[in-house]
C-alpha positions in Angstrom: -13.8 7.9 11.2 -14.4 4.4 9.4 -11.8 1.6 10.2 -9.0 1.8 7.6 -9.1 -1.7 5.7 -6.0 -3.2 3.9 -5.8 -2.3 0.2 -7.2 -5.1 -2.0 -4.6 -5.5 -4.7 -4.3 -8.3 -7.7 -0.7 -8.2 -7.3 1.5 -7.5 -4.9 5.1 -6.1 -5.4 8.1 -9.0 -5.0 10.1 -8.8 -2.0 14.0 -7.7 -2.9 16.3 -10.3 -3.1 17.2 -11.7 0.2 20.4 -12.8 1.4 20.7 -15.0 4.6 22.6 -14.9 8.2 22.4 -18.9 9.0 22.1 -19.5 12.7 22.7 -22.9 13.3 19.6 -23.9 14.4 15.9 -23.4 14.1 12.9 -21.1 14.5 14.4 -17.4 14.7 11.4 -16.3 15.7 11.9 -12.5 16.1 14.8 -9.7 15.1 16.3 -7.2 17.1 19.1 -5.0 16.5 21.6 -3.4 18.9 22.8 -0.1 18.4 26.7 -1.6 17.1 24.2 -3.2 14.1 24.6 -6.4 15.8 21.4 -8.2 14.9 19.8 -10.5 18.0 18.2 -13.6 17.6 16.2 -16.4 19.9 15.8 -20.0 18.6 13.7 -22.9 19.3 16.5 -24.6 21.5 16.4 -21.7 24.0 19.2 -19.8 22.9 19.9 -16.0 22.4 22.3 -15.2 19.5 24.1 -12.6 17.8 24.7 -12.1 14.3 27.5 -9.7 13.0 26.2 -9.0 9.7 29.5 -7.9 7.8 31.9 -10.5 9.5 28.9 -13.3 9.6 30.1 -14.3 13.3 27.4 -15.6 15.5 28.0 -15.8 18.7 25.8 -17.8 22.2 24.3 -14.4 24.4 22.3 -16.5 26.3 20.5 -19.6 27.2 16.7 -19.0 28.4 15.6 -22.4 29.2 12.3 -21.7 27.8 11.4 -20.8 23.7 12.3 -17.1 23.0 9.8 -15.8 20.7 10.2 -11.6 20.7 13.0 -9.6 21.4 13.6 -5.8 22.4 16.7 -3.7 23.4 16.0 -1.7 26.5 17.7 2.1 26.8 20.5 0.4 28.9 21.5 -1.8 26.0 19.6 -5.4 27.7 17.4 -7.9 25.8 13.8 -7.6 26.7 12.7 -11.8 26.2 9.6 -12.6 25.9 9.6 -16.3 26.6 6.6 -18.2 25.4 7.2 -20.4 28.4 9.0 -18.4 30.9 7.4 -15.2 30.7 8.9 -11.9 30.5 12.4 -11.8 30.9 15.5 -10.1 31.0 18.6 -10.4 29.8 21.8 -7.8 30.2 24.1 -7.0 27.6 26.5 -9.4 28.4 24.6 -12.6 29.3 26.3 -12.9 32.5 22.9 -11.8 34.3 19.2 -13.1 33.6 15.9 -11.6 35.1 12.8 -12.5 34.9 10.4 -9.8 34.7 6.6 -11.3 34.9 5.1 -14.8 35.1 1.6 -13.0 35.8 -0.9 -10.6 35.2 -4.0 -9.6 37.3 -3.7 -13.3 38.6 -3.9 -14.8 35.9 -0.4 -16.6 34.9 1.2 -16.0 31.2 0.8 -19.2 29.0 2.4 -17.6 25.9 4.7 -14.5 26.2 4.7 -13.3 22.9 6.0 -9.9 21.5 6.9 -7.0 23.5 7.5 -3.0 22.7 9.5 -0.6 25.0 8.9 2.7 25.6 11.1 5.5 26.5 10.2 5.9 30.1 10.9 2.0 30.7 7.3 0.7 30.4 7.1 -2.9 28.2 3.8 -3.4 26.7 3.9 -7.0 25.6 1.4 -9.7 24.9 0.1 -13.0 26.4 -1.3 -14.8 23.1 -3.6 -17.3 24.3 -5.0 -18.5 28.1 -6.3 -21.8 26.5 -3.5 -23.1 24.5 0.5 -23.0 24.9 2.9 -22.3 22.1 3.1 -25.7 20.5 -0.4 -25.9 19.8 -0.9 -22.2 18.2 -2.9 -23.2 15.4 -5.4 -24.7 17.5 -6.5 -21.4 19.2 -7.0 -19.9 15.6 -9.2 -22.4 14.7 -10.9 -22.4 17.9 -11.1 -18.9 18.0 -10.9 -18.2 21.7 -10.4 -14.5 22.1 -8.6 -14.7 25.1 -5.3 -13.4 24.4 -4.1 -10.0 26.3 -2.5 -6.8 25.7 -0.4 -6.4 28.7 1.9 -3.4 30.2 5.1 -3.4 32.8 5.6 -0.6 34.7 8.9 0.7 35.3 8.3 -0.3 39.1 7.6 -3.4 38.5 3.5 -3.7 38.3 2.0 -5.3 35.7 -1.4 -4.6 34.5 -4.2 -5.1 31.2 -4.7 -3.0 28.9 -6.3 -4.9 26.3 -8.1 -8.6 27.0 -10.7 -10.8 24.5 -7.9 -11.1 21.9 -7.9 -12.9 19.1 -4.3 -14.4 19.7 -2.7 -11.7 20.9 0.7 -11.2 18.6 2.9 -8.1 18.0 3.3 -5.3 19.6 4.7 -1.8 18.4 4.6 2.2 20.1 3.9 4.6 17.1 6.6 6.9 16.1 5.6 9.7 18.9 4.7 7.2 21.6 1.0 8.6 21.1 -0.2 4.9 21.0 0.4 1.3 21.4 -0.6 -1.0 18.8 -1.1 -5.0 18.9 -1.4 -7.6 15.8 -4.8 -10.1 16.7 -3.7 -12.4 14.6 -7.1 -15.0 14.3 -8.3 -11.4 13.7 -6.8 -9.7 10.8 -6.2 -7.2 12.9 -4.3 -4.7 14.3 -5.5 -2.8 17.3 -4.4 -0.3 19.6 -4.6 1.6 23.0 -4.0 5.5 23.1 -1.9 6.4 25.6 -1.6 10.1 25.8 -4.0 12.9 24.6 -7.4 13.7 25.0 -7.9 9.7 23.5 -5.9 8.4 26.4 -7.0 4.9 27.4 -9.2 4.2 25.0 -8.9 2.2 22.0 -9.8 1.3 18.8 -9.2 -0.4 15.4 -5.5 0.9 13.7 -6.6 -1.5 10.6 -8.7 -4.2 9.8 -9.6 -7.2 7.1 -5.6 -7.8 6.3 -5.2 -10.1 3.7 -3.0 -12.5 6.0 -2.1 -13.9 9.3 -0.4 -10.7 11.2 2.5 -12.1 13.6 5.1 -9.8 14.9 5.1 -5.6 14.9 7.6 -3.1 14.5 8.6 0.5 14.3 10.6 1.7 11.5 11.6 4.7 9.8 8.7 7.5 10.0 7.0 6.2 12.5 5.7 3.4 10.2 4.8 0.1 11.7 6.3 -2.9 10.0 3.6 -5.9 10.3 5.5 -9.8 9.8 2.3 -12.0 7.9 3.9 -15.5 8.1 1.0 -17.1 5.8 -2.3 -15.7 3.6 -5.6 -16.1 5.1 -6.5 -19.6 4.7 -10.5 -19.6 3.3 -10.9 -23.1 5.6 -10.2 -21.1 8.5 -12.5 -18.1 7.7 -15.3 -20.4 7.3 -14.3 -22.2 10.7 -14.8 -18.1 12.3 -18.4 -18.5 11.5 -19.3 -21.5 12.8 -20.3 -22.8 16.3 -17.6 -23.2 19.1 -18.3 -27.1 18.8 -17.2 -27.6 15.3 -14.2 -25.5 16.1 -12.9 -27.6 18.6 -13.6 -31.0 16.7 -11.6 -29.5 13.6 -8.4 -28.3 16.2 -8.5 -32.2 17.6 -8.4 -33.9 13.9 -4.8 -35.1 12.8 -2.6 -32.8 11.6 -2.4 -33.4 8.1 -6.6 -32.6 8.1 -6.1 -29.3 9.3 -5.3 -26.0 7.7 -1.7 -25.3 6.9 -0.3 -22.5 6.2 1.1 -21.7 2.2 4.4 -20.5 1.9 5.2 -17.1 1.5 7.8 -14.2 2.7 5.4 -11.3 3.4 5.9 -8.3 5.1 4.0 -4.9 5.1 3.9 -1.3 6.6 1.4 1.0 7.9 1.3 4.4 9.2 0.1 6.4 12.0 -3.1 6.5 10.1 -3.2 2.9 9.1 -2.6 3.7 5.0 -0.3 1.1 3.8 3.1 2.3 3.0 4.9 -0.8 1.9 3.4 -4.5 1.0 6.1 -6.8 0.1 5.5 -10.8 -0.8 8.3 -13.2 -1.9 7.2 -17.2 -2.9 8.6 -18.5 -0.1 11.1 -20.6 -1.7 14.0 -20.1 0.0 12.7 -18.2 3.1 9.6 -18.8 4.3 6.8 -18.3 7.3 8.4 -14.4 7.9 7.3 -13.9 12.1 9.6 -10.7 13.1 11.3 -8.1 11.1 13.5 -5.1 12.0 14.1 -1.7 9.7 18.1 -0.7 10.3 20.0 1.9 7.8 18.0 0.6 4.9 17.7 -3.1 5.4 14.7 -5.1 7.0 16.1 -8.1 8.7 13.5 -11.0 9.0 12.8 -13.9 11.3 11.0 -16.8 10.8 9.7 -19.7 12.8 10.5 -22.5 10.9 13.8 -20.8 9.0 17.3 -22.0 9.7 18.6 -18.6 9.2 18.1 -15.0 9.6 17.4 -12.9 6.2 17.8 -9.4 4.9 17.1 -7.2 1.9 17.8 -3.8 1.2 14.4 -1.6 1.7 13.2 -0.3 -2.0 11.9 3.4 -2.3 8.6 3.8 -0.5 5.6 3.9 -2.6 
């Protein structure tokens, strides 16, 4: 079966007006919501938060010490953290109790704990994006290209193990709607891959959907089974170009000043894919008033976005699917 490629379009749809959930401080990287509709939030300080949507209360869950970048609720109602520079944690309902969950994986120790899915029998696949370059210098392990981010799974006893390794900068991670697979965002690869985890495909793995016209960030699972994909930024032509040259020329252009290297253009992009990779929904706003979209969640009707840059977590009301 040929690898499903993102549909090529000369325009793409607008994204629904957005209305915003300010959070009093920056970078909320990733969405969550509880089972109340109580949307949960990490920022770039270290905090947990949560948003009530209708009352537009936020209130202080937690403090990680670290930068929470994705965000899960277990089946017992607790925050599954992962912490780009604390690894994978744990955090109960409440906020009264914090546990930390992995700092390693076949002995090699996480330098960016990135996004994380849970399944129903208590496994966390999650992601560690990069074992060259920590958090604060992301864009230089595009540029370089170093394919060493890993696709990563928790038991529920406690062992950790790799399921995936040679990553492109190893992002999001969603289960499909059945649990048949798990499915991970490469984001210097325009990418999304995944593992199979039961059937007569078990274990192995292969391409869910390729060529995607932007950086893919964040995964996950909405309505349907359909897998909701975060692109914070269009591919950037400079960067492509850098993909094809040698490893030499990469590094020099990561180490120039930052206003020489490749920035990302604004937008507010978000798209959905099914089990068979077809693209379901493609949605781009200007990024005017909400930009660099990392983390989105589907609830009743409304995708709730993340950013990491934003000041403020947004919403819009999901249109009819295509």
């Amino acid at each position: 079966m040929p690898t499903p490629r993102a549909r090529q379009r000369t325009s793409v749809p607008p994204m629904p007006a957005l209305s915003l959930l300010p959070v009093g401080a920056e970078g909320p990287e990733d969405v969550a919501v509880e089972h109340d509709g109580a949307v949960v939030t990490g920022t770039a300080d270290g905090r947990l938060l949560r948003l009530h949507p209708d009352s537009g209360h936020t209130e202080v869950i937690a403090e990680t010490g670290g930068r929470p970048l994705g965000i899960e609720v277990d089946g017992e109602g607790g925050l599954i953290v992962c912490d780009a520079r604390r690894g994978l944690l744990r955090v109960d309902p409440t906020g009264a109790r914090l546990e930390t969950l992995a700092t390693d994986a076949a002995g090699e120790s996480l330098l960016v704990c990135n996004n994380a899915a849970v399944a129903g029998d208590g496994a966390i696949y999650f992601t560690d994006s990069s074992a060259r370059f920590p958090l604060d210098h992301w864009k230089a392990d595009l540029m370089e290209h170093s394919g060493t981010g890993r696709l990563l799974r928790r038991s529920p006893s406690g062992e950790t193990s790799v399921l995936l390794e040679e990553l492109q900068f190893a992002n999001g991670v969603a289960l499909s709607g059945d649990g048949a697979f798990v499915a991970v965002a490469e984001t210097g690869g325009y990418r999304i891959r995944r593992v199979w985890l039961s059937g007569s495909r078990a274990g192995q793995d292969d391409v869910l959907i390729d060529n995607l016209p932007g950086l893919p960030d964040n995964l996950s699972t909405g309505t349907d089974g359909r897998i909701w994909v975060a692109l914070p930024a269009p591919r950037n032509p400079l960067l492509d170009w850098l993909h094809t040259k040698p490893p030499v020329l990469r590094r020099a252009t990561w180490a120039l000043p930052g206003p020489l290297q490749p920035e990302p253009k604004r937008t507010a992009w978000v798209m959905a894919v099914d089990a068979e990779g077809n693209v379901v929904h493609d949605l781009q706003g200007t990024g005017e008033r909400y930009h660099m979209v990392t983390g989105m969640r589907e609830h009743k009707g409304r995708l709730y976005l993340g950013s990491l840059t934003e000041w403020a977590v947004a919403w819009f009301e999901l249109p009819e699917q295509e």
